[in-house]
GUROTOR-717215 format. One record per residue (C-alpha): x, y, z; residue number from 0. Coordinates in Angstrom, 1 decimal. Example, Ala and Ser with C-alpha at 12.3 -4.5 7.8 and 13.67 -1.06 7.14 Angstrom:
+--------+--------+--------+-----+
|      X |      Y |      Z |   k |
+--------+--------+--------+-----+
|   12.3 |   -4.5 |    7.8 |   0 |
|   13.7 |   -1.1 |    7.1 |   1 |
+--------+--------+--------+-----+
This chain:
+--------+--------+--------+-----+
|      X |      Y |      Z |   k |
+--------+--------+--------+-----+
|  124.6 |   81.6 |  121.4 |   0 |
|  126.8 |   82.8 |  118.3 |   1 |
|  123.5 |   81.6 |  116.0 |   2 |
|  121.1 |   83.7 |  118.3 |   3 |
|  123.4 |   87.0 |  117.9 |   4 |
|  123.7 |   86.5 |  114.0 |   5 |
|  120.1 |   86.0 |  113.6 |   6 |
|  118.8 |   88.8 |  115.2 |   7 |
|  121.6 |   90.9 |  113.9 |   8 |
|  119.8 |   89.4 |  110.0 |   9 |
|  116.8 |   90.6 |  111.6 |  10 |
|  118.1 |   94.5 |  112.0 |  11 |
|  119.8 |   94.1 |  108.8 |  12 |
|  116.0 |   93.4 |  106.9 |  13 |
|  114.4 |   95.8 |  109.3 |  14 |
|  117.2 |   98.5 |  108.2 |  15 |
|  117.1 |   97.4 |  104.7 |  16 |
|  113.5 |   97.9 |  104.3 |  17 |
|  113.1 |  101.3 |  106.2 |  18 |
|  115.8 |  102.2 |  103.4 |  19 |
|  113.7 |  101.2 |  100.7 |  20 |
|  111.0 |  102.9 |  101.8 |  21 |
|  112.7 |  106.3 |  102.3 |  22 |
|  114.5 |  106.1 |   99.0 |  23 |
|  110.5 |  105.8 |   97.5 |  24 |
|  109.5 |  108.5 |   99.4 |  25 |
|  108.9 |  112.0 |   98.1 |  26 |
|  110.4 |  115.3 |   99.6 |  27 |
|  107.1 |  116.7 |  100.6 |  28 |
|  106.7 |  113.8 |  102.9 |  29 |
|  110.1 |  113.4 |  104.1 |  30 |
|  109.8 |  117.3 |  104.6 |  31 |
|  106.7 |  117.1 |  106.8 |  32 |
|  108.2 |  114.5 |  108.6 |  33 |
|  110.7 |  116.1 |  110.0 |  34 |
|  108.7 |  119.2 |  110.2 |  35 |
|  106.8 |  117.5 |  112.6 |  36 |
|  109.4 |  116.7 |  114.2 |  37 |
|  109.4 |  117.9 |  118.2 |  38 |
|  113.9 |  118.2 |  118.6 |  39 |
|  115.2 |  118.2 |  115.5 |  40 |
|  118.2 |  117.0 |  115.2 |  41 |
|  121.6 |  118.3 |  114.6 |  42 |
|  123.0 |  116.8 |  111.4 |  43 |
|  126.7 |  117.0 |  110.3 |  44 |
|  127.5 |  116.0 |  107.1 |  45 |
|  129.9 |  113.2 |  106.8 |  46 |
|  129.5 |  112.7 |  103.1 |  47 |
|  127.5 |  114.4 |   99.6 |  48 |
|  125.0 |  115.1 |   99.4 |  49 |
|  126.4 |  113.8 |   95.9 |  50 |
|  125.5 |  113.4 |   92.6 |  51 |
|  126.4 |  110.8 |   90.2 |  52 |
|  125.6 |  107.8 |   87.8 |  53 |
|  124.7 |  104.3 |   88.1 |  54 |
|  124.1 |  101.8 |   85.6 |  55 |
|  120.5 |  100.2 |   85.5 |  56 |
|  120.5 |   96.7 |   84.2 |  57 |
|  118.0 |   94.4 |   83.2 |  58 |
|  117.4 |   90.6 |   82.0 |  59 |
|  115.5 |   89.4 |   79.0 |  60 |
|  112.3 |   88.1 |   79.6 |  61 |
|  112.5 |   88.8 |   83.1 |  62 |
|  115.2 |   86.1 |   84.2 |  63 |
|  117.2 |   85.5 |   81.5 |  64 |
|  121.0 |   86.9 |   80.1 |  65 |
|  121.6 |   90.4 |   82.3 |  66 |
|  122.1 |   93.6 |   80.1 |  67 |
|  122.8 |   97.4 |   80.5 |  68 |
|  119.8 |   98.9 |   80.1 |  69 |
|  121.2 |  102.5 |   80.5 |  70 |
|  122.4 |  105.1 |   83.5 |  71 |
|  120.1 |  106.7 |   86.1 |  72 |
|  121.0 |  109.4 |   88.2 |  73 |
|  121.6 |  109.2 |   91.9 |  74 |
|  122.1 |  111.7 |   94.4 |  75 |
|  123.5 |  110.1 |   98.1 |  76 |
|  124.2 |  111.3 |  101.4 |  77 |
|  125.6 |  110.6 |  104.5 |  78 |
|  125.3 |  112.6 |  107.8 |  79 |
|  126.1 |  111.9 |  111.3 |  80 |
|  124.1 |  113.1 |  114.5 |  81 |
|  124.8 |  114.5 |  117.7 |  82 |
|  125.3 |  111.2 |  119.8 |  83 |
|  127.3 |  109.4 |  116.8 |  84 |
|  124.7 |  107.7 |  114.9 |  85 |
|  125.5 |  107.5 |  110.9 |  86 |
|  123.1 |  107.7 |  108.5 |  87 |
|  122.9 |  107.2 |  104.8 |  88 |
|  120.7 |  108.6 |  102.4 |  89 |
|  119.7 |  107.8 |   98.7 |  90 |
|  117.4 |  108.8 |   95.9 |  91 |
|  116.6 |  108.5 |   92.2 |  92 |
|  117.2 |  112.2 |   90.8 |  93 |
|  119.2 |  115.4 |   91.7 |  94 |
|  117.2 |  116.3 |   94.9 |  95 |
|  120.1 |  116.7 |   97.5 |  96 |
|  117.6 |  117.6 |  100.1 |  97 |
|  115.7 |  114.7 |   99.9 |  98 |
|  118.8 |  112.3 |  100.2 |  99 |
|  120.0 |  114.6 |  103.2 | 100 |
|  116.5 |  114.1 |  104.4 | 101 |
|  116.6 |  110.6 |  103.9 | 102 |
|  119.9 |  109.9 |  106.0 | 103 |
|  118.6 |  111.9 |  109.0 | 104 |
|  115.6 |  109.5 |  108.8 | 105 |
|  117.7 |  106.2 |  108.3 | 106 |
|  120.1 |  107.7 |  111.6 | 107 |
|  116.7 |  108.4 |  113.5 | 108 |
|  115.6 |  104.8 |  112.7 | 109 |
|  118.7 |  103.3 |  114.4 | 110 |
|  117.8 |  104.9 |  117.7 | 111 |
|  115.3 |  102.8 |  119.5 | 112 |
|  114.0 |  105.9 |  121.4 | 113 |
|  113.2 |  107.5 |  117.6 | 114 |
|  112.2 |  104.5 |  115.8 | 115 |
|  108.7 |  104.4 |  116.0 | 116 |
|  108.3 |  108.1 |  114.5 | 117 |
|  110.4 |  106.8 |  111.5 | 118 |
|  107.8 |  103.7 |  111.4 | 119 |
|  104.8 |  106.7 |  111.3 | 120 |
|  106.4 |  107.7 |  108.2 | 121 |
|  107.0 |  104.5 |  106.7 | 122 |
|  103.8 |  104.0 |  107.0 | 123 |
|  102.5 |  106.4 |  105.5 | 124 |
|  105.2 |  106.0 |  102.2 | 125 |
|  103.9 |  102.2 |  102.5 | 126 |
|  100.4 |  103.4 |  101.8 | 127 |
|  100.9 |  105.7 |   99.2 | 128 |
|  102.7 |  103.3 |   97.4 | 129 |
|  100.1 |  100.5 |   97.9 | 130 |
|   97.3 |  103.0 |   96.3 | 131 |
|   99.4 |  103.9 |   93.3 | 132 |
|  100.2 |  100.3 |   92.9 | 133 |
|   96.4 |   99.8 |   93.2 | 134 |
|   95.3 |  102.4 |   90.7 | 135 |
|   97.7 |  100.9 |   88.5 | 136 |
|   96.5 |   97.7 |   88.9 | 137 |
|   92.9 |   99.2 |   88.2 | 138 |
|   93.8 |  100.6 |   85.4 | 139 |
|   95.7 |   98.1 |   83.8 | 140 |
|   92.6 |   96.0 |   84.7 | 141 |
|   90.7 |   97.7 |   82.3 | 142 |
|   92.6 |   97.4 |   79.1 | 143 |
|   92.8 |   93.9 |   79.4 | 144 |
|   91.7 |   91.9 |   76.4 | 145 |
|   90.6 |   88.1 |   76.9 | 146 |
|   91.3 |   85.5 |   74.2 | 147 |
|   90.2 |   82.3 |   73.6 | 148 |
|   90.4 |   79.8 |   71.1 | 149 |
|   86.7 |   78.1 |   70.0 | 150 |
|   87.0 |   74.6 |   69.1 | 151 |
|   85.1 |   73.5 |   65.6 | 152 |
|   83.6 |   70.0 |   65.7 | 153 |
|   85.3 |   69.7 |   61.9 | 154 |
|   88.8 |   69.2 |   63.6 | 155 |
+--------+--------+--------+-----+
C-alpha cells in the first residue's frame, strides 16, 4: 500500500516538475494571454518576491567530465498563495517579476485538478514553440554541416 502512495506521489512530483519547466521556458506574452484568457481569475497573495538575485551556472568539460563555474545568471522567483490555500512558486531567467508572478499563479492553478487542464493548454502551446525553435535550429545547424572522410590510397 505504502509503495502504491509513494509512487504516485513520484508521479505528481514529475508531472509538477515538468509543468515547472515548461512555465520557467515560457515567455511573458504567453503566460500573459494565458491568464488573459482566463474566465475567474484568481486572487493571488503574495507570499514571497517577486525577487531578484544570483545563481551560479556551472558546467562540465566535455560534457561529463570535472564540474566548473561557468559564471552567474540572473533569476527572479516568486511565490504566491491563492484564495483556497494553494501555494505556488514561480521562476525565470531575467528580471521580469511579472513573468515569475505569472508563473507561480500558473504552477498553483496546476495543482487544482478542477484548473489543470487549462494549465496543460498552455503547456502545450510552450511545448510547441519550443519544439519549432529546436527544429529551426536543428535545420539550420543542418546546413553548415561539413562531411569528412578519409580516401584510402592503394600505396599504403
Amino acid at each position: 500500500m505504502a509503495s502504491i502512495r509513494k509512487s504516485a506521489e513520484s508521479a505528481a512530483t514529475g508531472e509538477r516538475q515538468r509543468a515547472m519547466g515548461l512555465l520557467a521556458k515560457a515567455s511573458r506574452a504567453e503566460l500573459q494571454a494565458a491568464f488573459d484568457a482566463l474566465g475567474d481569475k484568481p486572487a493571488a497573495q503574495p507570499v514571497r518576491g517577486p525577487e531578484t538575485g544570483l545563481v551560479m551556472v556551472r558546467g562540465r568539460i566535455g560534457g561529463g567530465g570535472a564540474p566548473f563555474n561557468l559564471g552567474e545568471a540572473t533569476v527572479t522567483r516568486a511565490s504566491v498563495r491563492l484564495e483556497d490555500g494553494t501555494v505556488g512558486h514561480g521562476q525565470a531567467l531575467g528580471t521580469d517579476s511579472a513573468k515569475a508572478r505569472l508563473t507561480a499563479i500558473f504552477d498553483a492553478l496546476f495543482q487544482q485538478p478542477a484548473r489543470r487542464a487549462g494549465v496543460e493548454a498552455l503547456l502545450d502551446v510552450v511545448a510547441a514553440r519550443i519544439a519549432d525553435e529546436d527544429a529551426e535550429k536543428a535545420r539550420q545547424t543542418a546546413a553548415t554541416r561539413v562531411d569528412f572522410f578519409t580516401m584510402v590510397r592503394g600505396e599504403d
